[in-house]
FIVO-100385 format. One line per field, with one value per residue (C-alpha): residue number from 1; residue in three letters; x, z negated, y. Coordinates in Angstrom, 3 decimals. Example, Ala and Ser with C-alpha at 12.3 -4.5 7.8 and 13.67 -1.06 7.14 Angstrom:
BEGIN
nr	c(1  2)
rest	c(Ala  Ser)
c1	c(12.300  13.670)
c3	c(-7.800  -7.140)
c2	c(-4.500  -1.060)
end
This chain:
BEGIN
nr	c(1  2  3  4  5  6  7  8  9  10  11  12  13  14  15  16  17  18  19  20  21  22  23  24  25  26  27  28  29  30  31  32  33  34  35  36  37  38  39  40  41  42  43  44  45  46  47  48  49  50  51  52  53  54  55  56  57  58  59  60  61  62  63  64  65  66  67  68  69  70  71  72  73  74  75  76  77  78  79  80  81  82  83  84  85  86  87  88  89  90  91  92  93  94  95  96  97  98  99  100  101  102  103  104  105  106  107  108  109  110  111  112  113  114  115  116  117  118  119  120  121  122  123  124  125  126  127  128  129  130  131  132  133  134  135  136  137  138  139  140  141  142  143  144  145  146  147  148  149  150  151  152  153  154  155  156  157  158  159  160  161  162  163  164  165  166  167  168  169  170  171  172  173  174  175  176  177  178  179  180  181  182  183  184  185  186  187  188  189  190  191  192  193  194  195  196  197  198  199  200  201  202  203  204  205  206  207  208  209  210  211  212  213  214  215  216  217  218  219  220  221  222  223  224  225  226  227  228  229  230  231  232  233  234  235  236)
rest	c(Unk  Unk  Unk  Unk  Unk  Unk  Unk  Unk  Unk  Unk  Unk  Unk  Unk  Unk  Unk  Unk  Unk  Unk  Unk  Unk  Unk  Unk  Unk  Unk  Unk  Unk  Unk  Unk  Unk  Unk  Unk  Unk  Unk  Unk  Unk  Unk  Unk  Unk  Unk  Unk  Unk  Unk  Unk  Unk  Unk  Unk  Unk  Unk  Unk  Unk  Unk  Unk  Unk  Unk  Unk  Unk  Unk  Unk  Unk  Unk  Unk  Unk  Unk  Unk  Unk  Unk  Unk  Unk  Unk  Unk  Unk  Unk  Unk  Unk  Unk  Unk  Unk  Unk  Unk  Unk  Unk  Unk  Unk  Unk  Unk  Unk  Unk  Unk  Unk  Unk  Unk  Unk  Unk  Unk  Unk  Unk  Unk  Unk  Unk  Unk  Unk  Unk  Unk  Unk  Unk  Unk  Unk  Unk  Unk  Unk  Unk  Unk  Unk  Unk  Unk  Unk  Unk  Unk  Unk  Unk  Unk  Unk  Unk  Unk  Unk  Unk  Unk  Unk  Unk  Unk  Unk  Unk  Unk  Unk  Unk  Unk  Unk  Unk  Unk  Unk  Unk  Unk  Unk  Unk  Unk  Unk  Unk  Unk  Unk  Unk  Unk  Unk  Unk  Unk  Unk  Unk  Unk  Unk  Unk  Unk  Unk  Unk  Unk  Unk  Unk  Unk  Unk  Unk  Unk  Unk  Unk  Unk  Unk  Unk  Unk  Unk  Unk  Unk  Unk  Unk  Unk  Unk  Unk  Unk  Unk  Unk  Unk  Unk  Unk  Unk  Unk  Unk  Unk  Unk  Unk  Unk  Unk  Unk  Unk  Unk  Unk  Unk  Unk  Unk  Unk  Unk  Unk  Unk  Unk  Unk  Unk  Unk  Unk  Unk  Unk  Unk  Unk  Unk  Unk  Unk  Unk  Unk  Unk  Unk  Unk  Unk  Unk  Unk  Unk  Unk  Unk  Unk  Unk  Unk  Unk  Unk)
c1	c(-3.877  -0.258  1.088  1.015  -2.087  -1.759  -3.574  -1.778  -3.129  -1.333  1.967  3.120  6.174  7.713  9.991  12.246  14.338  16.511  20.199  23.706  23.425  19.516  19.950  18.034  19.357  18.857  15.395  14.607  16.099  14.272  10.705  10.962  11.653  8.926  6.032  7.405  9.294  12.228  14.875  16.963  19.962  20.329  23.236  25.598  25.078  26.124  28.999  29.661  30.639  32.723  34.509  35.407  36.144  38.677  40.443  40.666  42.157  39.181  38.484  34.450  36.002  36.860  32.964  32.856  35.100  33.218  29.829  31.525  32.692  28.916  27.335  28.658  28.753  27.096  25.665  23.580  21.985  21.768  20.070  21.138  19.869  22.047  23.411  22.330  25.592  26.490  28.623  30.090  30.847  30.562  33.207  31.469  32.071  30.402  32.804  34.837  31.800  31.409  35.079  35.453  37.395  34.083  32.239  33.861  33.514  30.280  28.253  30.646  30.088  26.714  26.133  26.985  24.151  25.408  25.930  22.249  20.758  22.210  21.239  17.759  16.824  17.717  16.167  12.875  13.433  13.508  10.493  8.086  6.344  5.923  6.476  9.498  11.061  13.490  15.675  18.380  18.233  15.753  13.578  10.289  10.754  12.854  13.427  9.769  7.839  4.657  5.337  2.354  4.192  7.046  9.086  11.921  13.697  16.110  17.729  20.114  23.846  24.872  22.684  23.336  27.464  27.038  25.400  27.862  30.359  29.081  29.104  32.670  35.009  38.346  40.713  39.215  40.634  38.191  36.860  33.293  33.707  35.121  31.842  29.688  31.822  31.928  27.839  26.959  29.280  27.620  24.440  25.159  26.210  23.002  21.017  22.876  23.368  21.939  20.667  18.331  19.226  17.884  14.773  11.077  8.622  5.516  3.199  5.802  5.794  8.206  9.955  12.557  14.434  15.797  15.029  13.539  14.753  15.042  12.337  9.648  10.882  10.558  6.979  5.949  6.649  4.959  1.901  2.112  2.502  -0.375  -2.575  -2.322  -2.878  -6.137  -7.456  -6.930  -8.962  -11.613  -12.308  -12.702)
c3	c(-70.631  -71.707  -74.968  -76.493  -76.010  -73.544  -70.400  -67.502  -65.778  -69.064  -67.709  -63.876  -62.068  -61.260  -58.474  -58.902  -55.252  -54.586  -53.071  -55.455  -57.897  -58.183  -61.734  -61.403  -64.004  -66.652  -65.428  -65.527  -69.036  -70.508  -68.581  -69.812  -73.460  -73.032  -71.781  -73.472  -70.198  -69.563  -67.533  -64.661  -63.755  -60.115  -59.217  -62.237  -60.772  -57.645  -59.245  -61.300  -58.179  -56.673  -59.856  -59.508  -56.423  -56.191  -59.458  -57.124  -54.338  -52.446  -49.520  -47.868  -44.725  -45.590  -45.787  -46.009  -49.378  -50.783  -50.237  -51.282  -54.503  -55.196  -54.547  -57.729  -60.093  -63.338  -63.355  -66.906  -67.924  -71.373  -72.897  -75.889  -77.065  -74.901  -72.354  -70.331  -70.429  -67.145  -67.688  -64.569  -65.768  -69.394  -69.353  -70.237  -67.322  -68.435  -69.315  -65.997  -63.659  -63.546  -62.147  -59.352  -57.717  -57.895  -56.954  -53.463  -52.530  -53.678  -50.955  -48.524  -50.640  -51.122  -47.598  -47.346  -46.428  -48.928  -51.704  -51.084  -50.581  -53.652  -55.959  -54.558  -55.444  -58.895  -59.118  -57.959  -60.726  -63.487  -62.199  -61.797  -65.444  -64.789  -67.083  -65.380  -64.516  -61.654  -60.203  -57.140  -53.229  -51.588  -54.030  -53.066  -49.387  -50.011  -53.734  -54.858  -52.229  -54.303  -57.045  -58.097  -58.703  -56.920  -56.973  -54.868  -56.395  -54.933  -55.602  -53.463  -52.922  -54.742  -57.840  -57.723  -57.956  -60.455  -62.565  -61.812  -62.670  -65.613  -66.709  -65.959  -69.064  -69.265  -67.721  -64.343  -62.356  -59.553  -58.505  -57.748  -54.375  -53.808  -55.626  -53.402  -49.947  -51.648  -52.486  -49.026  -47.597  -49.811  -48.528  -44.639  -45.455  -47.218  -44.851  -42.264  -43.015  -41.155  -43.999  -46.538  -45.717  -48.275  -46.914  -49.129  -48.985  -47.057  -50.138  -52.117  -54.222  -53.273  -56.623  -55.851  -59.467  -58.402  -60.700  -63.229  -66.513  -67.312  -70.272  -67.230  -64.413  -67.039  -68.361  -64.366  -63.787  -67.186  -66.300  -63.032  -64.767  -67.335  -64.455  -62.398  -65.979  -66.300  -62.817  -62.881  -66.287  -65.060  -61.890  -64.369)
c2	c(-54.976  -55.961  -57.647  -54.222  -53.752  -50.913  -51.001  -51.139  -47.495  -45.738  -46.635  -45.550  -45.390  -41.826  -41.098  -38.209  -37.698  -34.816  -33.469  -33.741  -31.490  -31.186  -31.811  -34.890  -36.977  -34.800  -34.176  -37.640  -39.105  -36.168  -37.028  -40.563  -39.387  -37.193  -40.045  -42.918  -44.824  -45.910  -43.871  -45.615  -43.671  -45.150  -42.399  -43.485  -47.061  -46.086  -44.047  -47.294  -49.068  -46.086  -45.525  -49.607  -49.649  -46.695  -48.905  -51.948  -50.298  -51.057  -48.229  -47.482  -48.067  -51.953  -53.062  -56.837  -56.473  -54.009  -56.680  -59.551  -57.675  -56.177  -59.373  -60.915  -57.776  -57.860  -54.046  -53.389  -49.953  -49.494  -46.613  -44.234  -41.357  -38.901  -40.706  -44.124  -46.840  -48.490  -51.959  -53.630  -57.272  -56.330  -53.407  -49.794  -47.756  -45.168  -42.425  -42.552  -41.845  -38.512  -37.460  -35.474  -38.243  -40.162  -37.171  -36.992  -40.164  -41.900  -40.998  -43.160  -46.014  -45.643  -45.653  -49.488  -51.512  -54.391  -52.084  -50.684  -53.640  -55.278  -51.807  -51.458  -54.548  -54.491  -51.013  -52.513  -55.537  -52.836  -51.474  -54.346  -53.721  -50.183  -47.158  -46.194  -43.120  -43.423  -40.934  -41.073  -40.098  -42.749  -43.657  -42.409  -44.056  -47.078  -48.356  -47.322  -46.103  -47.310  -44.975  -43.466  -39.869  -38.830  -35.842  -34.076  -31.419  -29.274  -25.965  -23.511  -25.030  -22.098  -22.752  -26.704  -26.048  -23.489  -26.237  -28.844  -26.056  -26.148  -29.265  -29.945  -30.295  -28.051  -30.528  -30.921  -27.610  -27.119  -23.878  -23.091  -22.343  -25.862  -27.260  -25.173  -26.751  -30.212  -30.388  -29.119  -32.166  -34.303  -32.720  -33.726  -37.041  -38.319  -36.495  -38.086  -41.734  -44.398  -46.504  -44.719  -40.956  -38.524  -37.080  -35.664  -38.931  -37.734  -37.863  -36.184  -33.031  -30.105  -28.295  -25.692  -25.426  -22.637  -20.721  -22.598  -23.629  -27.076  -27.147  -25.987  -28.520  -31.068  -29.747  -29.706  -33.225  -34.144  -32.704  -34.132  -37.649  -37.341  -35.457  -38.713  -41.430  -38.923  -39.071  -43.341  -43.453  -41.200  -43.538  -46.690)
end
């Protein structure tokens, strides 16, 4: 039992995995609202670091800079109602993230072992307590491969743009063909990469969101998440 007074099989760590585009993020702030935990964003901390990087003039291909830089980085997640903050250092990063500059190159930052090395362990720092919801591309099999539910969702290339379409504001022209080329790029470089490549953990469960509507991919993992609590309290 913890200070609250909550024992600690109420509270478990979820690990929602899944290609660009998946809708993941969403997914998860709005799982954690609905059970009480607390969210982790790992892909806007990655994007934190790409966004930074590009404004230093630092390029993937110059690896020992990029370490040296993320070894001393302040990175803080701070959650609000709609949206989780990401400082680097103290400055709010937050509203530069999501460009499609970022967008396009992210993955070959995230591919460097220092910058995964340094972010994973952090991850796993915020999820010693438990009661965390965690979403990104590894964390079922590297970050948390203890969680006790974990989750990859995925959804057609043509679905996944359309929603990234979607979400786009006025002033970034990009069509959604060149979405559709620029997810399934994204696609065969996690897949591909030697450290951490996006792949389904063995134990974990499959949900196409294809054609599914948010409110029911977030009422699947829910009862996923309270199914497991149940099953713990009934072997006590």
């Amino acid at each position: 039992m913890d200070r609250q007074g909550t024992h600690t099989y109420d509270k478990i760590n979820v690990a929602i995995d899944g290609p660009a585009g998946a809708g993941k993020s969403t997914v998860a702030r709005l799982v954690a609202q609905k059970l009480s935990y607390i969210y982790v964003d790992t892909g806007a901390m990655y994007r934190a670091i790409t966004w930074y990087m590009i404004r230093e003039g630092i390029a993937p291909e110059d690896q020992d800079i990029v370490d040296q830089w993320v070894r001393d980085m302040v990175i803080e997640l701070i959650p609000e109602k709609d949206v989780q903050k990401v400082l680097i250092n103290g400055e709010d990063v937050t509203p530069h993230i999501r460009s499609q500059k970022v967008s396009g190159l992210v993955s070959q930052y995230s591919k460097i072992e220092g910058v995964r090395s340094r972010l994973s362990h952090l991850q796993r720092q915020m999820a010693l307590r438990k009661g965390v919801v965690m979403d990104g591309r590894d964390i079922g099999t590297t970050v948390l491969p203890d969680a006790e539910v974990k989750i990859f969702m995925t959804a057609s290339v043509e679905e996944r743009a359309l929603r990234r379409f979607n979400e786009l504001s006025d002033a970034e022209q990009v069509t959604l063909q060149q979405l559709e080329q620029d997810i399934a790029r994204r696609d065969r470089l996690d897949e591909g990469r030697e450290i951490s490549p996006l792949r389904r953990a063995e134990d974990a469960i499959l949900l196409d969101t294809t054609l599914m509507d948010i409110n029911q991919v977030v009422e699947a993992i829910v009862s996923q998440c309270r199914s497991h609590v149940d099953g713990e309290r009934n072997h006590l």
